[in-house]
Each structure stands twice: as structure tokens, then as C-alpha cells.
N, C-alpha and C positions, 0 to 999 in steps of 0.2 A: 716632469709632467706639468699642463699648465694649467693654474687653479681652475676651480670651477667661479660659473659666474652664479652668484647669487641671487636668488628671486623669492621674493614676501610678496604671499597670494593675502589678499585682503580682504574679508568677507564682510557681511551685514545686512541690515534687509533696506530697503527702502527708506532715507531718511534718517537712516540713524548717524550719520554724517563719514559716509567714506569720502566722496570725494574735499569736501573741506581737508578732512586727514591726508589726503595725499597732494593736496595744494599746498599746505604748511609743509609738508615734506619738501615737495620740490623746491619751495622757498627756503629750505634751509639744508639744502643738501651737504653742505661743505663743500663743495668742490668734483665729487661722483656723479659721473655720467650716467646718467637713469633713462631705462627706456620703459614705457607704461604701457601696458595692454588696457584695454577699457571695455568688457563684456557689455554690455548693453541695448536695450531696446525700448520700444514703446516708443518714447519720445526721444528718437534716434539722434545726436548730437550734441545734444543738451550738457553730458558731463563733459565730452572734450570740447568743447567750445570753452567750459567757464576753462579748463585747464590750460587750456594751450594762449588763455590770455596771461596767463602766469609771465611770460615774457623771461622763464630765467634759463641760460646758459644750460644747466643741469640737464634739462626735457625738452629740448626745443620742436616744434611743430614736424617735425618728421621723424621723432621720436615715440610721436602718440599713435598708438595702433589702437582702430576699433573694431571689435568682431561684435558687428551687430545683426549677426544673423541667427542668431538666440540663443538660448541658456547655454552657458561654456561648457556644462557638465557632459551635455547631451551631444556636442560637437564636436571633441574633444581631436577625433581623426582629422576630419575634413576641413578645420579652423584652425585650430590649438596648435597642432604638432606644425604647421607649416608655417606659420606667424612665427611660432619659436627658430626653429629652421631658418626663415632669412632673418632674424636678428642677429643670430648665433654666427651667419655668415656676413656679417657687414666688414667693409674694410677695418673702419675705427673698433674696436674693441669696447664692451659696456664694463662701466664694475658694478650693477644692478639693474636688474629688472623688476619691475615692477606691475602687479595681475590685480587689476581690482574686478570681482568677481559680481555679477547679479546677486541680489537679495535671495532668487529662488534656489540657485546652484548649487550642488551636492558636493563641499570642498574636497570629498574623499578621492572620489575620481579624478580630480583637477591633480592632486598632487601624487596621487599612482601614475599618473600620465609621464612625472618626471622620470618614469624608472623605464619609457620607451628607450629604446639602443640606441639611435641618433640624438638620444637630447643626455640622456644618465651622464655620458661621460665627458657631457662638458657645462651641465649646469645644477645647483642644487637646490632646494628649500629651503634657503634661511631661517625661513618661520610662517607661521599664519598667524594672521593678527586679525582678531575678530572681532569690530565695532558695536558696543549694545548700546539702544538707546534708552539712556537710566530713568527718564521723566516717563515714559511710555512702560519701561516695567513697574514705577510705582502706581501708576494707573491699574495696573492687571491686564494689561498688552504687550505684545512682541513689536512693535512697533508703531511709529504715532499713526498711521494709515495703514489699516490693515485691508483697508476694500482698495487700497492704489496696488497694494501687492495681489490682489486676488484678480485685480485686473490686468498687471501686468504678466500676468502667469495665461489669461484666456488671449492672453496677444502674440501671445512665442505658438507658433504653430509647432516645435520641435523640443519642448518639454514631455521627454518620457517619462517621467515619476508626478506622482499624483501625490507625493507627502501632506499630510495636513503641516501648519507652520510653526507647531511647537515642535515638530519633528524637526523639519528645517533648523529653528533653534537650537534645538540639543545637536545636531549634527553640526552646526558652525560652534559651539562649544565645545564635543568631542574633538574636535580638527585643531582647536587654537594652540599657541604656543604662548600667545598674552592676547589678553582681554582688555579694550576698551570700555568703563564703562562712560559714556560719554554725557554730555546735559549737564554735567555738575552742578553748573552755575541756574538753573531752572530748578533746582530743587533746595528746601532748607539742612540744612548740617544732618541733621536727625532724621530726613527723609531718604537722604543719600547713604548715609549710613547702613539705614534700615536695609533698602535695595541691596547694598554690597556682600552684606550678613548672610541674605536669601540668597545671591548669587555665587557665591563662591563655594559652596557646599555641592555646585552642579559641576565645576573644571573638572579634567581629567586630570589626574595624579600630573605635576609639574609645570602648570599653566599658571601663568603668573596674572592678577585682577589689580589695574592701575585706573583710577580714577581720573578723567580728562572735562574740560572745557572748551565746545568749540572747534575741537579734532587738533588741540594743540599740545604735542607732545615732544621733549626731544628726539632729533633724529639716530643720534647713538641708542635710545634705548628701543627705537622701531626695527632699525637694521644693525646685525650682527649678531642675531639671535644664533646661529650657528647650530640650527636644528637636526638639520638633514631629513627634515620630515618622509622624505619621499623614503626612506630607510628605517623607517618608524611608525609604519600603518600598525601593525597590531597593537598598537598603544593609543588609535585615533579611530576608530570602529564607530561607523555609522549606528545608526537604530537598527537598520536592517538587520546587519552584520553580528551586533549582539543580539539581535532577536532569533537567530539562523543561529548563532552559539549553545542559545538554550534548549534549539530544537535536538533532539536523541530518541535513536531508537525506543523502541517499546512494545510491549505486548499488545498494546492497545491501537499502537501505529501501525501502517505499511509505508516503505520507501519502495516507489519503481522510476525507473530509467526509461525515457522517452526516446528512441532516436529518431529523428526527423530528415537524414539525410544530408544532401551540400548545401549548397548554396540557399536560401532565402530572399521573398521580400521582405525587408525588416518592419513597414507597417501591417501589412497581412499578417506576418508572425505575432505582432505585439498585442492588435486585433482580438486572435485567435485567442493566444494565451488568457486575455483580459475575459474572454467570451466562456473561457472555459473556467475559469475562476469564479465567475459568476453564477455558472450553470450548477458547480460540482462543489460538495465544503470541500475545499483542498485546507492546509494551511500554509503551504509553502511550495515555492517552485522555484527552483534553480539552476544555471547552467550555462548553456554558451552556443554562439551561433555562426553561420557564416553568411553573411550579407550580398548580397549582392550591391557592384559599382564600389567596394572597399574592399581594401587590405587587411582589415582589424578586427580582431574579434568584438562581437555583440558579447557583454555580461548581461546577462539576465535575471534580478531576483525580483522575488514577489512574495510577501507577508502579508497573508489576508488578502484585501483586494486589493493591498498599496502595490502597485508592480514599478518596479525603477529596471531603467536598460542602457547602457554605456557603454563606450568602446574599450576595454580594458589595456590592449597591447595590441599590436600588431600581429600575422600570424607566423609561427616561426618558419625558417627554409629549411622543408620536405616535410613540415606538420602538416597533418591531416587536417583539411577544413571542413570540417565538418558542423552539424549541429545538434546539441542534445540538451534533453534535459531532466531534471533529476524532480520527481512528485512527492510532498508527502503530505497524509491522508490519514482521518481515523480508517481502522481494520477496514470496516463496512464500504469505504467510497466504492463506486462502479469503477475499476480500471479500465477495464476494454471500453467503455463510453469515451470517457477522458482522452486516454490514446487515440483513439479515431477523429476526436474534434481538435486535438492538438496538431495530427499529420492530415489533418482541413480533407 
């Protein structure tokens, strides 16, 4: 069989220095042909441009793909899978790819993505390697701009989750396989310290917390992490995901089942759902859709009023495309209300 090619999604929020990180990368690749995906928006250009000045052999200018048609979480079908697809189909052969991800992007989804049937069996997750900016958590911020992130989030017309950005945070720590904590050099011994202490008590079991300067690290310890993440979600669970863990039946609770039928429009549905969350105490809503103009199924969850929607997989040959979803409510909610503003 012939290996898989491996690929390090790279997260962070704004600023905390991904791109420098994978500049120093490409300048010290050893010798590995690296091809770079670059999610991005707002100020469209701006990361591949400083990259593709890089000038080295490793990443050359027609190796840099940019999907700047917004958050990667959210486009996952219509971007993602087909970007992967012609790399995967080039004459020359890659021995790394490389995904540096938007500050907003929900890393879960990105690397479920790897276990679609056209891409599983020919590429893996390495790792996820998750940039924090250590001068801005000693401040008591998730990053040094937190209004460039809030702006760049009212600029993606195609961001379906509404996560507040400590959520965001703890989801690119759930997700990582090593942790940057980056700034070193902006902060005293005893400041950095202090930062590491408080941080590393947030990793998921086997996440490794390496202090940097500058986004400069060796490249043997960024690649070859040999994770298989895309093989390893239930150890990498979102907020959502553990908050949807904790929910269970009860006397106090009802669960019902929404069927809504085939196809969908996916804004109208998300709309509705939003509409109905608002109108009604739900706690949770979950499930799955079938889109119209796609192949893939819509995942659907919602905790509170936070509602996130992705394209999970493709849908399989002779599965049912259907769309449904799953309600849960203290005893007392109105069902028949809810179901009528759900099937609009």
C-alpha cells in the first residue's frame, strides 16, 4: 500500500503568530515538499503573500492554496474536500501538507473531514498544533486583539457557529496534539512561567505544552507527530460535544424527534432552528440535514442558543437523505409549537 501523506492542521487565533510558525517551517523544511493550504479572510492575501516571499524550494508559489472564501470549518464540502482532491492528484507527489486554519474555525470538523472516503485512504493527521499567544494570556486575554477577531468573524458571511472565544479556545486545546505557547521572549522568566502552570492543567490527556519565541521551533518536533488524529475524535471533543455528553435522559427531561423531511435550504433551516431556540427553553438540538446544491450531510448542534452546522461526511450510496432532528427540553416545553416552527 502506499503511505499516507501527512498533514498538520494548525490553529490559533489571530496574532498569536501562525503564520511566522510556518514561515520558519518552510525555511527549514529539510528537504520535504510541503504544500500549504492558507484559510483566510478579511484582509484577503496578506498571509500568502508574506509566505510565498519565502523563496524556498520546499513551498514554492504554486504550492500555496488559499481558501478565502471563509471559515474552513463551515466549508468544509465545497472547499476543503476539493483543494484536498487536486493536491492528492498532482503528478509530483507531496511528503506534507500543510492547513493553517482561521483563528475562528472549529478544528473538530477540519479533521473529521479527514475520514471522507476519497481523502482517508490516502492522507492522515499528523498532528494539530495549536499556537497560544503567552503575552496576551498573561494580560487575561485569548489573544492580543480581541475586537480584530470579532471583526473578522462579522466579515465571513458563512460562519455557522456563534461560539463565544473562550469556547473557541478550549476547542483549539481540546483538538491539539502540541501546544505552542508562543511570546516567550515579551514576557519575564516568572511571567512565563506563571502562564505555563495555568495552561497546562487545560490540555487533553497527551498533549504535549513547548514554550517558543517568535514561532521558532524545530521542524522534527512540529512534523512527525504520527497522531492519526482524524482516528482519535473521541479523545478531541469540542464544548459542544462534551456538553451533549452530559445531557441524559430524565424525569425532569423530554427527548423528541423532529422529522423535517428531504432536502433543505441550509439558511432557511438554520434561520428557523435559531428562531425556534429563541422562541422556546430548548436545551439542546441535534441532528442532521440534507442540503440542497450538496452531496454531504449538514451536522447540526445547538447548546443553548450557541448553534454550530458543518458538513460532517458525504451522504452514503442508497442512504436515505433525509433530514431530522433530535429536541431536548425540560418536561413542560410546548412540543407541538416547536415542531410546527421547526417544519416552518
Amino acid at each position: 500500500m502506499t503511505p499516507k501523506i501527512p498533514a498538520t492542521v494548525i490553529t490559533g487565533f489571530l496574532g498569536a503568530g501562525k503564520t511566522t510558525l510556518i514561515r520558519n517551517l518552510l525555511q527549514n523544511a529539510g528537504g520535504r515538499k510541503i504544500a500549504l493550504i492558507i484559510n483566510e479572510f478579511g484582509d484577503v492575501g496578506v498571509d500568502s503573500e508574506i509566505l510565498k516571499g519565502c523563496g524556498q524550494e520546499a513551498c514554492k508559489e504554486d504550492d500555496i492554496i488559499e481558501l478565502a472564501n471563509g471559515c474552513i470549518c463551515c466549508t468544509v464540502a465545497d472547499d476543503f474536500v476539493p483543494t484536498m482532491n487536486k493536491l492528492l492528484n498532482r503528478a509530483t507527489p507531496l511528503d506534507h501538507i500543510i492547513i493553517e486554519t482561521s483563528g475562528l474555525a472549529l478544528p473538530q470538523p477540519l479533521v473529521r473531514a479527514f475520514n471522507w472516503p476519497d481523502i482517508k485512504s490516502r492522507v492522515t493527521v499528523d498532528g494539530v498544533i495549536t499556537i497560544v499567544d503567552a503575552k496576551a494570556l498573561s494580560e487575561g486575554r485569548f489573544a492580543d486583539d480581541e475586537e480584530a477577531i470579532a471583526a473578522q468573524r462579522a466579515a465571513d458571511p458563512n460562519v455557522d457557529h456563534e461560539n463565544p472565544i473562550q469556547e473557541l479556545f478550549n476547542d483549539q486545546l481540546n483538538s491539539a496534539d502540541l501546544v505552542l505557547l508562543n511570546k516567550a521572549d515579551l514576557l519575564s522568566a516568572d511571567k512565563m512561567q506563571a502562564v505555563n502552570d495555568a495552561l497546562k492543567p487545560q490540555l487533553r490527556k497527551g498533549a504535549s505544552l513547548v514554550q517558543t519565541s517568535q514561532g521558532i521551533i524545530d521542524a522534527a518536533i512540529l512534523l512527525g507527530q504520527k497522531a492519526s488524529a482524524e482516528d482519535d475524535m473521541h479523545n478531541r471533543l469540542s464544548t459542544h460535544e462534551q456538553e451533549g455528553e452530559t445531557q441524559h435522559d430524565h424525569d425532569d427531561f423530554v427527548t423528541f424527534i423532529v422529522e423535517l423531511g428531504g432536502e433543505q435550504n441550509k439558511d432557511e433551516l438554520l434561520k428557523r432552528i435559531a428562531s425556534t431556540i429563541e422562541t422556546h427553553d430548548i436545551l439542546r438540538v441535534k441532528g442532521f440535514a440534507s442540503v440542497a446544491g450538496s452531496n454531504a450531510r449538514l451536522l447540526i448542534q445547538a447548546v443553548g442558543p450557541r448553534l454550530n452546522a458543518y458538513f460532517d461526511r458525504p451522504w452514503n450510496a442508497g442512504e436515505s437523505k433525509r433530514t431530522q432532528l433530535v429536541v431536548i427540553g425540560e418536561k413542560m416545553i410546548n412540543q407541538a409549537a416547536i415542531t410546527k416552527l421547526l417544519l416552518g
